[in-house]
C-alpha positions in Angstrom: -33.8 -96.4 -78.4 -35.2 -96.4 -75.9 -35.6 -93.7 -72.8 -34.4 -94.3 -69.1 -36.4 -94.1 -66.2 -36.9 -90.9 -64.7 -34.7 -90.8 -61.8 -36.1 -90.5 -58.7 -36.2 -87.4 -56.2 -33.7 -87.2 -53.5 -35.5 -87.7 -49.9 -35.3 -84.8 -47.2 -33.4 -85.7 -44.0 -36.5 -85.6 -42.2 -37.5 -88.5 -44.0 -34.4 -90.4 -43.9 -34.1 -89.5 -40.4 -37.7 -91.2 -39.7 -36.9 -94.0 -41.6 -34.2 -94.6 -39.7 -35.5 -94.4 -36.6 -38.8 -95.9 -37.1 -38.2 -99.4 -34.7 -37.3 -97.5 -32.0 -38.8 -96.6 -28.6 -38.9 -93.7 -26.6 -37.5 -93.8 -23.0 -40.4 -93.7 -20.7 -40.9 -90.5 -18.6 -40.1 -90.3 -14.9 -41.3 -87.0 -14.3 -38.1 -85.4 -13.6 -37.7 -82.0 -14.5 -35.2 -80.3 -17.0 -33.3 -77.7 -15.8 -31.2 -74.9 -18.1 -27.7 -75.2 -17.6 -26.4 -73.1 -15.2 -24.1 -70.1 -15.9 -20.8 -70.2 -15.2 -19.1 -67.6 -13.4 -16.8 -65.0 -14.5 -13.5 -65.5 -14.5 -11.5 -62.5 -12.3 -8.9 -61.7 -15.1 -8.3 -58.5 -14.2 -7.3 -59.9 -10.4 -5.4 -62.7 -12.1 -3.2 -60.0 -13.9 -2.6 -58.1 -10.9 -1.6 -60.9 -8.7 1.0 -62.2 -11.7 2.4 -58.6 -11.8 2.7 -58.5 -7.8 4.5 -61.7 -7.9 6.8 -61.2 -11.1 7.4 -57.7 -8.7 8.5 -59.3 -5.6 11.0 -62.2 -7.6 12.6 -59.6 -9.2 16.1 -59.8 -8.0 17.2 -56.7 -5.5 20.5 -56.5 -3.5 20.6 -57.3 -0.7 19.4 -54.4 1.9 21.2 -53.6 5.6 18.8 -52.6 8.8 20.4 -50.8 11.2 19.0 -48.9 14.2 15.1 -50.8 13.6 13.3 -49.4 11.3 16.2 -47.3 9.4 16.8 -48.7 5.9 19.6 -47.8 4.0 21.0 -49.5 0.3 24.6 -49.1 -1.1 25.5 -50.4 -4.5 28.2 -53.5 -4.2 31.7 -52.0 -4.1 31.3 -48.6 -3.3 33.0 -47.4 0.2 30.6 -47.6 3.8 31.6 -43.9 4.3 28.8 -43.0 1.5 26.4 -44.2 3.7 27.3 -42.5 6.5 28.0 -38.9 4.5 24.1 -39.7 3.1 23.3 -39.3 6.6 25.1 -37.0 8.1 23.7 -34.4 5.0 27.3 -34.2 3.5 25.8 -33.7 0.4 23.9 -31.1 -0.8 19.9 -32.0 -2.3 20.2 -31.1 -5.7 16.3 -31.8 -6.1 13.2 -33.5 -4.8 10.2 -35.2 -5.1 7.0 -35.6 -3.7 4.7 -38.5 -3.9 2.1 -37.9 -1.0 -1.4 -38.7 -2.5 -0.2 -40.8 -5.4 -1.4 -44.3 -5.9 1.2 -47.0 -6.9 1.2 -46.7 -10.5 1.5 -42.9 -10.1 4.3 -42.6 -7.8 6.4 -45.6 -9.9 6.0 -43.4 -13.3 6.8 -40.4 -11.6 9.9 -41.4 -9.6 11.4 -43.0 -12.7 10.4 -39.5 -14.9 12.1 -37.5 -12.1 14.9 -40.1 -11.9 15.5 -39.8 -16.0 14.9 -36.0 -15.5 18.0 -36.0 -12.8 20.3 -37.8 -15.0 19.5 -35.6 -17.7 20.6 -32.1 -16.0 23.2 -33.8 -14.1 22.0 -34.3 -10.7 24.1 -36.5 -8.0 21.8 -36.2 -4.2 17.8 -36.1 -4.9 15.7 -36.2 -1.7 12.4 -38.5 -2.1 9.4 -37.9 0.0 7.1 -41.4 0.4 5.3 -40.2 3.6 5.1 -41.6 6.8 1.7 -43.2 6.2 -0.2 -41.2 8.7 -3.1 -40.7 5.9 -3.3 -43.9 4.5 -5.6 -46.7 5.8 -4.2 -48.3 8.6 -2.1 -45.8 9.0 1.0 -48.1 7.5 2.8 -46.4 4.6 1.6 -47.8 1.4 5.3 -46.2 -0.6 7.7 -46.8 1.8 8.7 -50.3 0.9 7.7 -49.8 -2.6 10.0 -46.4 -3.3 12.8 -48.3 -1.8 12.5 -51.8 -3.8 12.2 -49.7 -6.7 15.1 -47.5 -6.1 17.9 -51.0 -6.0 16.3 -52.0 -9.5 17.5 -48.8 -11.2 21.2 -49.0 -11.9 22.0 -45.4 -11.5 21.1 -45.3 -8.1 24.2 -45.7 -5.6 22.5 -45.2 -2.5 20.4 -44.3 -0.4 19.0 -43.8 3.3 16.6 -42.6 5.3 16.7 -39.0 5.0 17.9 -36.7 8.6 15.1 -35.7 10.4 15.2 -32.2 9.5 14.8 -33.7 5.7 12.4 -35.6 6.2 12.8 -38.5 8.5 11.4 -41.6 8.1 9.0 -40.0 6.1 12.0 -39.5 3.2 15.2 -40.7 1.1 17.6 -39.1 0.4 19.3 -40.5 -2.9 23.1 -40.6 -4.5 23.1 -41.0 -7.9 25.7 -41.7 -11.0 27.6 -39.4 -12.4 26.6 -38.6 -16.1 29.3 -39.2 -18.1 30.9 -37.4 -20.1 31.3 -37.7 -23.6 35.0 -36.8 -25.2 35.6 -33.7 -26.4 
């Protein structure tokens, strides 16, 4: 019998690639010059993010708020009686507790009104005062909380009402707050 050929050695893709390629011509040169990509520039996530959360903010459903006397803001929960709004006023009730958010950015002041908020409920509290500031510090000299306390106050369900706290409290400066009653659990 007798022995087959020796088989021959694969060729390296250099050479195949050569063979391949070995009718045709290069492109002639024009002397332009190559230039690296350029980079492309970074992407603002982090502003992206914010300006989503500022907008899922503002669409966030909020009854509907009552201006009276210019700037004097006052919210009351559908169905309850007028004459809360006008006891809240008038001081008829008696501030159980308050809070202070003068030198807190947003973030800060949003965790710690709904801590003191959860903190109220918890020991029973009905008439809170909140203090947002008149804006006298802040750049512009516009208040940064004002409108922020107050939109975040109608999104929590056990607040009732609130207005603009008596000038002796506060003023415009201030809130002062009716909350649920806790309830109470059978005996």
């Amino acid at each position: 019998m007798k022995n087959p050929a020796p088989a021959k050695p694969p060729a390296d893709d250099s050479s195949l690639l050569e063979e391949a390629f070995k009718d045709v011509a290069p492109l002639p040169d024009h002397g332009r010059a190559l230039h690296a990509p350029r980079r492309a520039r970074p992407l603002p996530y982090q502003t992206w993010r914010d300006e989503r959360e500022a907008l899922a903010e503002s669409l966030t459903e909020a009854p509907a708020w009552d201006v009276e006397f210019g700037d004097e803001t006052y919210f009351l929960r559908l169905g309850l009686p007028r004459h809360i709004i006008r006891n809240l006023r008038r001081g008829h009730w008696v501030m159980e507790a308050e809070l202070d958010l003068h030198g807190m950015n947003r973030m800060e002041a949003r965790l710690s009104l709904g801590d003191f908020l959860n903190q109220c409920l918890a020991e029973g509290l009905r008439c809170v005062r909140v203090i947002h500031g008149k804006g006298l510090g802040s750049r512009n000299r516009e208040p940064v909380l004002k409108a922020k306390v107050r939109h975040w106050l109608t999104q929590r369900e056990e607040v009732l009402a609130f207005s603009q706290a008596r000038p002796v409290d506060g003023g415009s400066g201030a809130l002062v707050v009716l909350l649920k009653a806790a309830s109470r659990s059978p005996r």
